[in-house]
N, C-alpha and C positions, 0 to 999 in steps of 0.2 A: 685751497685746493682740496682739504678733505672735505670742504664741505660739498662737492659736486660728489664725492666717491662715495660720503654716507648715503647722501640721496639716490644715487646708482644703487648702492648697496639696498636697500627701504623700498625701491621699487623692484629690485628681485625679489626678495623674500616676500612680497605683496604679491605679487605673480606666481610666484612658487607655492603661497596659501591660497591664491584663489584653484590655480589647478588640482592641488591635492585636496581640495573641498570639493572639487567638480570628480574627480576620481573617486574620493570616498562616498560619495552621495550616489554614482551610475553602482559600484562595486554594493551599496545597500539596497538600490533597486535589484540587484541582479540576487543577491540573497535572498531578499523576499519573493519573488518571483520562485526560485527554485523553491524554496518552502512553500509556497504555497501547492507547485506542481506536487511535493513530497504527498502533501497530506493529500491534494486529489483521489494521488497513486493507492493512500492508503486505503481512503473510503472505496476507490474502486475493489481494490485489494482483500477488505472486509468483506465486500458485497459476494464477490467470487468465491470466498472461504465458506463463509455462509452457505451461499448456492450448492458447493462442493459437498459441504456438511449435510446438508437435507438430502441432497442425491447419498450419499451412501447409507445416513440413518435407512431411508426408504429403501436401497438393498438388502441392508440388514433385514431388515423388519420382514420385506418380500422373500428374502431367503428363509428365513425361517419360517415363514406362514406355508412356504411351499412344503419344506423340510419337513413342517407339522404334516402335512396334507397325506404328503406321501408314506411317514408313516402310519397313520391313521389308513389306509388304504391297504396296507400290508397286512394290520393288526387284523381288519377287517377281514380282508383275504384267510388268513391262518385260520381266526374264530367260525367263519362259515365255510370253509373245504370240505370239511368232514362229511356238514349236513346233505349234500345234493346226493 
């Protein structure tokens, strides 16, 4: 009689590891997947900061060349008033 109940018993715990080998293996697909989304995000995320980066260097840069301009045009103004 126990020996129908081990075999019951051998054939749960066989069932019970094949599903939890089928759960652990979808639960690894689905980690990697998310990681892989992560680092997409990131590279996307790089590229944007970057992009981000260059537009404002180039305001800087635009703002001050203008800043220069306009001063230079003042200086100018002041230096030659007098003469006309």
């Amino acid at each position: 009689m126990t020996d129908g109940r081990d075999h019951e018993a051998h054939f749960k715990i066989d069932m019970h590891e094949k599903v939890c080998a089928e759960r652990y293996s979808n639960l690894w697909s689905a980690v990697q997947r998310i990681e892989a989304t992560i680092l997409a995000h990131n590279v996307t995320a790089d590229t944007r900061m970057t992009a981000l980066s260059n537009r404002l260097w180039a305001l800087v840069i635009g703002g001050a060349g203008a800043g220069f301009l306009g001063l230079a045009a003042v200086v100018f103004h002041l230096l030659t008033r007098g003469k006309a």
